[in-house]
C-alpha positions as a LaTeX table, in Angstrom:
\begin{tabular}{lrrr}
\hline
Residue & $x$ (\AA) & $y$ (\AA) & $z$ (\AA) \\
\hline
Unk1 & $-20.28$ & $-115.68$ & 279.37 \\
Unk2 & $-19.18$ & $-112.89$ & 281.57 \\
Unk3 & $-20.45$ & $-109.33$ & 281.28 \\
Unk4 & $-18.35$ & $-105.94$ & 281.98 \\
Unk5 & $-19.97$ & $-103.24$ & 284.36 \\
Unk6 & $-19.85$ & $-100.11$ & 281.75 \\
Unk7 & $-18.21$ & $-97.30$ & 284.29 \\
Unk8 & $-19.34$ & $-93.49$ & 283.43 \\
Unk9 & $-17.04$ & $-91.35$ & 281.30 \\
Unk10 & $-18.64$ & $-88.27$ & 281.33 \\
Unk11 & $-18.40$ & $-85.87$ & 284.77 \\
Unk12 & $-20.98$ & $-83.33$ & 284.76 \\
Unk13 & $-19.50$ & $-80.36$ & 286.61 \\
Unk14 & $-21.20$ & $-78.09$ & 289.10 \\
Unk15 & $-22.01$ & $-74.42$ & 288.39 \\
Unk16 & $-19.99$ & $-72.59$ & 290.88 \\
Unk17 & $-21.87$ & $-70.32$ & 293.30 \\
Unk18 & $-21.57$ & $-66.76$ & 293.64 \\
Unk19 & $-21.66$ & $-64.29$ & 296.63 \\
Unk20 & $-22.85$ & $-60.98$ & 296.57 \\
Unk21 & $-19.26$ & $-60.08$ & 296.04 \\
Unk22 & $-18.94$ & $-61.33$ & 292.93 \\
Unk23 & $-22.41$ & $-61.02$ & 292.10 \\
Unk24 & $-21.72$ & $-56.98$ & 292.32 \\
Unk25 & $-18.64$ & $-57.61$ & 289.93 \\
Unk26 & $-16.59$ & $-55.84$ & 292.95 \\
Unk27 & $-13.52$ & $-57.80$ & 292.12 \\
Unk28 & $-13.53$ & $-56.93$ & 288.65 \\
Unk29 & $-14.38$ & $-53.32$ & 289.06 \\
Unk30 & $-10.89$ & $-52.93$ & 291.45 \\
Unk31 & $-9.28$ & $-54.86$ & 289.01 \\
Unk32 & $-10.32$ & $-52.61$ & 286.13 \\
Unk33 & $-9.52$ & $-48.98$ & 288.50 \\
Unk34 & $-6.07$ & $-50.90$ & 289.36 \\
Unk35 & $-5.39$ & $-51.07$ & 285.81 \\
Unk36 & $-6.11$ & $-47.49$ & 285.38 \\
Unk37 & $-4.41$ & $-46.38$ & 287.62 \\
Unk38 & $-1.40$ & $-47.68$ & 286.76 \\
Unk39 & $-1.07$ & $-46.67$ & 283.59 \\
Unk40 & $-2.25$ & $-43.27$ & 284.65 \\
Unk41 & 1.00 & $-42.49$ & 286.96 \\
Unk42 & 3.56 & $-44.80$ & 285.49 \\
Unk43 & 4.46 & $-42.27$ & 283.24 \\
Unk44 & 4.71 & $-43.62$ & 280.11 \\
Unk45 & 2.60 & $-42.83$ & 277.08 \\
Unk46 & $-0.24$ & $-45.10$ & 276.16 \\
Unk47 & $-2.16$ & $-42.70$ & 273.61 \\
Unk48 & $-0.74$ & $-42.01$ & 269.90 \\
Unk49 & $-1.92$ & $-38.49$ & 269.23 \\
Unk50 & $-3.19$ & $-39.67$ & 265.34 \\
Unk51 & $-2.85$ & $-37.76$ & 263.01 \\
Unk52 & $-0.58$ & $-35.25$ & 264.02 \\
Unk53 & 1.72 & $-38.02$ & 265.11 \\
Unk54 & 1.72 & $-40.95$ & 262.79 \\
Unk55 & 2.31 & $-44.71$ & 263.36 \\
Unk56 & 5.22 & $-46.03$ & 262.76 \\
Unk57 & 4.49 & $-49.37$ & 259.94 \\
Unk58 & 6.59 & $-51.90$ & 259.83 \\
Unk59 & 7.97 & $-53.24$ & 256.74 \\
Unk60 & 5.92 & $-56.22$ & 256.04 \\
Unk61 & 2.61 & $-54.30$ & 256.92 \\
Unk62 & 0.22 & $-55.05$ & 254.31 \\
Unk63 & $-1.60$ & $-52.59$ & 253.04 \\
Unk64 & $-2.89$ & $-50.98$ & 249.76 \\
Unk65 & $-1.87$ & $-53.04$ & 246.32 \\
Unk66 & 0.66 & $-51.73$ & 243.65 \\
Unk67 & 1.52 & $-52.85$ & 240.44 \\
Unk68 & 4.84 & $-53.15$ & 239.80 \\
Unk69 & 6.66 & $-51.53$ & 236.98 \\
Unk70 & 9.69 & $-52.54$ & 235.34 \\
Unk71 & 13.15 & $-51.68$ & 233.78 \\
Unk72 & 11.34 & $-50.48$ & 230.72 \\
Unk73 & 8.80 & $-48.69$ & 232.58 \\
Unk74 & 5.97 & $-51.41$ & 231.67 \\
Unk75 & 3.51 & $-52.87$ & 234.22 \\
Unk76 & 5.24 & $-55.80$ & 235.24 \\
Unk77 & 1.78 & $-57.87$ & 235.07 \\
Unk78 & 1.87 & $-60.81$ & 232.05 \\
Unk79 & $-1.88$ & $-61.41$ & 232.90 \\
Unk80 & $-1.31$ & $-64.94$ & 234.14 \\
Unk81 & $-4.29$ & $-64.93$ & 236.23 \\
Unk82 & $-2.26$ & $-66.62$ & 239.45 \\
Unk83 & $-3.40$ & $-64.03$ & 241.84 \\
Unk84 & $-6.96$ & $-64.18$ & 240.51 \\
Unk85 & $-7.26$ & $-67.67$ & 240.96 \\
Unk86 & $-5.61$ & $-67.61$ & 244.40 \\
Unk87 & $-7.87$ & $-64.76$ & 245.62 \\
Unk88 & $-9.91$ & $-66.17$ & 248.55 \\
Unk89 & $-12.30$ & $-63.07$ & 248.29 \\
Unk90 & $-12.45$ & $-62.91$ & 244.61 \\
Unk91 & $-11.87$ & $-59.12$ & 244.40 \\
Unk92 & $-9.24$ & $-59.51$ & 241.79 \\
Unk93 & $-10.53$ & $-59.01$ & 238.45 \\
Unk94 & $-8.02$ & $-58.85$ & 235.36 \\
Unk95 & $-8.93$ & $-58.78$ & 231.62 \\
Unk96 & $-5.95$ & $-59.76$ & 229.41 \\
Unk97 & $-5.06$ & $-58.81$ & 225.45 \\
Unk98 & $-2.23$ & $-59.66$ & 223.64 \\
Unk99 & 1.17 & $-57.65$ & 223.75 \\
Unk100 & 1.31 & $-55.35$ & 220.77 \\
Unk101 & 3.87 & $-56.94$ & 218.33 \\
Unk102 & 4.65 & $-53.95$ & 216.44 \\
Unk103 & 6.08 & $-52.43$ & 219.19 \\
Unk104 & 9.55 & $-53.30$ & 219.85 \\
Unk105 & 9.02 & $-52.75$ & 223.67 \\
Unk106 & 6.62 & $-55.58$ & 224.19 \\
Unk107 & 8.10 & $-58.19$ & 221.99 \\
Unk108 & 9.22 & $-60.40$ & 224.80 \\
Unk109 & 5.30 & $-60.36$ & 225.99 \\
Unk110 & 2.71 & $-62.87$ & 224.72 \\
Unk111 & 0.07 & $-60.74$ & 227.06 \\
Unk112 & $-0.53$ & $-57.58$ & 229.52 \\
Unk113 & $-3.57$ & $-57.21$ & 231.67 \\
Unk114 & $-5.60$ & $-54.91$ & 229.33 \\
Unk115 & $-7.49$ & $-54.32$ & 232.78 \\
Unk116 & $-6.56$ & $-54.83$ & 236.42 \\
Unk117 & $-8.71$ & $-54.22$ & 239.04 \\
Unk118 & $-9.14$ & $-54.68$ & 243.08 \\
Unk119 & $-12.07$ & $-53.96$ & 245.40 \\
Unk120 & $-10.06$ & $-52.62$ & 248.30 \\
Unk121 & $-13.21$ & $-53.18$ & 250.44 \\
Unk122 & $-13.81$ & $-56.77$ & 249.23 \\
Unk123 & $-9.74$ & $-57.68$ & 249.50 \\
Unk124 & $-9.06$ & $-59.38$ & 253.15 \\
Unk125 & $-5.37$ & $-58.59$ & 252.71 \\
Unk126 & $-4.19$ & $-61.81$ & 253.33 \\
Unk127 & $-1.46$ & $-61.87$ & 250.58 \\
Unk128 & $-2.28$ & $-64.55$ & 248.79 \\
Unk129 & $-2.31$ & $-62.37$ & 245.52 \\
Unk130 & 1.60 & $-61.81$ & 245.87 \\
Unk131 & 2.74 & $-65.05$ & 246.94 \\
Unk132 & 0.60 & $-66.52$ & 243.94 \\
Unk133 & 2.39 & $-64.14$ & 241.24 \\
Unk134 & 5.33 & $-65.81$ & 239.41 \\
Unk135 & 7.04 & $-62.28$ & 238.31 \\
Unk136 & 6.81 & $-60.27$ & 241.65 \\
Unk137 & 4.22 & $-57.96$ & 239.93 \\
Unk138 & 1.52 & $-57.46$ & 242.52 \\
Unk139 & 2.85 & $-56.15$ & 246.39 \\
Unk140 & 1.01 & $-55.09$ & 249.42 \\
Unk141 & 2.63 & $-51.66$ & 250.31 \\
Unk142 & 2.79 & $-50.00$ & 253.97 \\
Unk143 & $-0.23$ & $-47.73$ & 252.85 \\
Unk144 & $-2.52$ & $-47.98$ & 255.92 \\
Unk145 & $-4.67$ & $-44.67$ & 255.45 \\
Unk146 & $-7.41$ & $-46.10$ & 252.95 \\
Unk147 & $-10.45$ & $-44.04$ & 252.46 \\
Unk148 & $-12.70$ & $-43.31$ & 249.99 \\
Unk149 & $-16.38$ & $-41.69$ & 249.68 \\
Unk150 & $-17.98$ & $-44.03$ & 247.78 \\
Unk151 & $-17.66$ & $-47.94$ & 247.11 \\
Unk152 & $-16.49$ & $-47.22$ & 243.52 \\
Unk153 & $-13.09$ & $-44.72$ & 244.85 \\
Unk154 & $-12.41$ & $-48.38$ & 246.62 \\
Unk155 & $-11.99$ & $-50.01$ & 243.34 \\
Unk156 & $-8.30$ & $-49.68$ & 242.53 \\
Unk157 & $-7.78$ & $-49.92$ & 238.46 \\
Unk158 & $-4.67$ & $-50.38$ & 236.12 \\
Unk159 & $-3.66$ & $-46.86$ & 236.59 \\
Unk160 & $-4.70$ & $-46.17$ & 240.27 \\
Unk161 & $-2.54$ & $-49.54$ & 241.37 \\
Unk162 & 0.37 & $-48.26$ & 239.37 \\
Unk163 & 0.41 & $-44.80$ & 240.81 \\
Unk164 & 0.48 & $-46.50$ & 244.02 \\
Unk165 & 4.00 & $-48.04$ & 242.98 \\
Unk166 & 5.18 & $-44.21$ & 241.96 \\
Unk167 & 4.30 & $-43.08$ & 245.50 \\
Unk168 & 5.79 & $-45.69$ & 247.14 \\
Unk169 & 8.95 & $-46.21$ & 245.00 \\
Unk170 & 9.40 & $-42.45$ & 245.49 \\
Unk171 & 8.84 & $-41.90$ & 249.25 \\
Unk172 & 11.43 & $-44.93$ & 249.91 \\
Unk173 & 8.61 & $-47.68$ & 251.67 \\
Unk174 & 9.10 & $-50.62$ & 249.43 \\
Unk175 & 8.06 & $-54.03$ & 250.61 \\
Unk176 & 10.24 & $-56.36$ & 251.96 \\
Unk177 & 8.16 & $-59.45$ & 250.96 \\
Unk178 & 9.08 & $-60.05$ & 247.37 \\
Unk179 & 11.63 & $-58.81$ & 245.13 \\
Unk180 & 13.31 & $-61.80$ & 244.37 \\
Unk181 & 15.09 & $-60.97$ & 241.24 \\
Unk182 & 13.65 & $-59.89$ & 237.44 \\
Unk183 & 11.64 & $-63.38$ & 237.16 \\
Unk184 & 10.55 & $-63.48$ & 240.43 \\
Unk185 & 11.21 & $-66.55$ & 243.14 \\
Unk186 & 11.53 & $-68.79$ & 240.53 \\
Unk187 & 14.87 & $-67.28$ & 239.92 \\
Unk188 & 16.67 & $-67.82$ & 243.06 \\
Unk189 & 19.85 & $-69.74$ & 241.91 \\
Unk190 & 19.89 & $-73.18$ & 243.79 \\
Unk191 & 22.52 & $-73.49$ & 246.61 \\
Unk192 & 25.77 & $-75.16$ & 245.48 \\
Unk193 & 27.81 & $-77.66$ & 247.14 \\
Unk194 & 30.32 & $-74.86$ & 248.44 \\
Unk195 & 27.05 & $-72.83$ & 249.46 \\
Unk196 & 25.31 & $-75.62$ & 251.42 \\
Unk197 & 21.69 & $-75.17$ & 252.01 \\
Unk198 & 19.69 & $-72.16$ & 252.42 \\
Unk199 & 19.34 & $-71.27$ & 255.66 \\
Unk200 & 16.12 & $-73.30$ & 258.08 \\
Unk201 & 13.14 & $-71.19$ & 257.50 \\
Unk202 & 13.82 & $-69.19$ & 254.27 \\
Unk203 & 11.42 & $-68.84$ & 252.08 \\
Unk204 & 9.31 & $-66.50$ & 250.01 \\
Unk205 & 9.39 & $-64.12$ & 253.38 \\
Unk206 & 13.04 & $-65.09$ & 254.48 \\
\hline
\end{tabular}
């Protein structure tokens, strides 16, 4: 019976010593004035002079929700609770009710979010919400300047997320993200032979 000798694995490193140099932090204090200094005379502008002069967002920024409207004006919403459910910070909250049959203008709806809210303070903005919705109706707009004066201004309803979509639709920053077509990714024709594949890496953001 022979035995192995078990060799060591683990190699305990030695705390490096310091001088008094780098015990003043002398190196990193040049460092730090070199850095200044260079920015300060290489002429070029390092400070955005917010608010007068505003940042420029780019087109997949996300920022505050909308709902959607659309041809007919309606929110585009069919209360399917996908966005909910995705929600990693659960500050989606939607109540649905069935589409009003007597009116001609919802008879191709089973159901519209009666209510549709979003804590603004509670959402991460992680756009879950939009890739989740099967009909496009929920986007993250450019809006960076979010304020409020109390918790409950935060709380974006029905109405509040729609007027969103007005201003937005209006002042010509839509989203790039979504838009896929009326019933949302789900109607992107498939490629044909003639067509070949879609090109590598499109998807829901191509």
């Amino acid at each position: 019976m022979t035995t192995t000798k078990k060799t060591k694995t683990v190699k305990w490193g030695d705390e490096p010593k310091l001088g008094w140099v780098e015990a003043m932090y002398l190196p990193a204090i040049v460092s730090g004035v070199a850095t200044a200094l260079k920015h300060a005379f290489s002429g070029k502008t390092t400070t955005r002079q917010y608010p007068e002069v505003e940042p420029t967002i780019p087109p997949n920024y996300r920022g505050v929700h909308r709902l959607n409207r659309d041809e007919a004006g309606r929110v585009k919403c069919v209360a399917c609770y996908m966005c909910q459910t995705a929600c990693p910070a659960n500050c989606i909250e939607i109540i649905a009710a069935p589409a009003p049959k007597d009116d001609p203008k919802w008879k191709d709806r089973d159901k519209y979010p009666e209510t549709f809210t979003i804590d603004e303070l509670r959402c991460i903005y992680c756009g879950m919400c939009e890739e989740a919705c099967p009909v496009d109706a929920i986007e993250l707009t450019s809006i960076y300047d979010l304020t409020g004066l109390t918790r409950q201004e935060m709380i974006y309803d029905k109405e509040k997320l729609l007027s969103v979509y007005d201003q937005t639709v209006n002042s010509g920053n839509d989203p790039i993200r979504t838009n896929r077509g009326a019933l949302g990714p789900a109607s992107l024709e498939a490629p044909t032979a003639k067509q070949g594949p879609p090109p590598p890496g499109q998807g829901r953001h191509g």
